[in-house]
N, C-alpha and C positions, 0 to 999 in steps of 0.2 A: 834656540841653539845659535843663532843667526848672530846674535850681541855678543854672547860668549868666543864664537870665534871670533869674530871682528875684536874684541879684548884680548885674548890670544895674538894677534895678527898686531896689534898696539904693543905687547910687551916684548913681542920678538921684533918687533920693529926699532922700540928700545933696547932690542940685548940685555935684555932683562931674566935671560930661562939661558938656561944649560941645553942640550938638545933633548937630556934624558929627561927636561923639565917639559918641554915641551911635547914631547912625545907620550911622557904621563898624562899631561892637562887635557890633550888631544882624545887618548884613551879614554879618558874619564868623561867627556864632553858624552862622544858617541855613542858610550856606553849609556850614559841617563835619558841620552832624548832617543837613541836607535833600537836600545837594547837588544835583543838577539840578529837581529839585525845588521848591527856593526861589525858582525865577521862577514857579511856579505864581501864579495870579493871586489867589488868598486870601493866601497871604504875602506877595507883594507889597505888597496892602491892608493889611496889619496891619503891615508895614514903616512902610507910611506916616501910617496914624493912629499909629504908637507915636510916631511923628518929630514929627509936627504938636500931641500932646499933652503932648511934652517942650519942644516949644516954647513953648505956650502956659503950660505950670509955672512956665519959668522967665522971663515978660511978665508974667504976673497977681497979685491978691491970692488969688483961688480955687485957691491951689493944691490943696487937698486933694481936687476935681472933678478938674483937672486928672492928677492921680497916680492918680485912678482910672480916668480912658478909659487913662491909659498901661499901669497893670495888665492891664486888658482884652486892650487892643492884644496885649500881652506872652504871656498866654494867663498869668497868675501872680494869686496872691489878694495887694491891696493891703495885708493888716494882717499887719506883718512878725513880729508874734507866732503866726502860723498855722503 
């Protein structure tokens, strides 16, 4: 699961995903490797700041604050040299 967000966390770092794209791929991640589990109410949250901080990336000049709540969100370290 770990790679796939970290690829996720790469393509929104490129502005590559719409939010609704994002927010699908997201879905879909947790869904394969959490399975009923992903309504647990912490992934939920972290669904939803990942959503709201890829939103905000791609509205602002701050992106670089922003890519990092989404890191966060993501559970992955934002410097793609790590």
């Amino acid at each position: 699961m770990h790679a796939e967000l970290n690829a996720l966390l790469e393509a929104a770092r490129g502005r590559e995903l719409t939010v609704a794209e994002l927010r699908d791929r997201l879905n879909e991640i947790h869904r394969r490797y959490l399975g009923d589990a992903a309504d647990a109410p912490d992934w939920v949250e972290r669904r939803r700041e990942a959503v709201a901080a890829y939103d905000d990336f791609s509205q602002t000049i701050e992106r670089h604050h922003a890519i990092e709540r989404l890191a966060k969100a993501l559970g992955v370290d934002d410097d793609p040299r790590s």
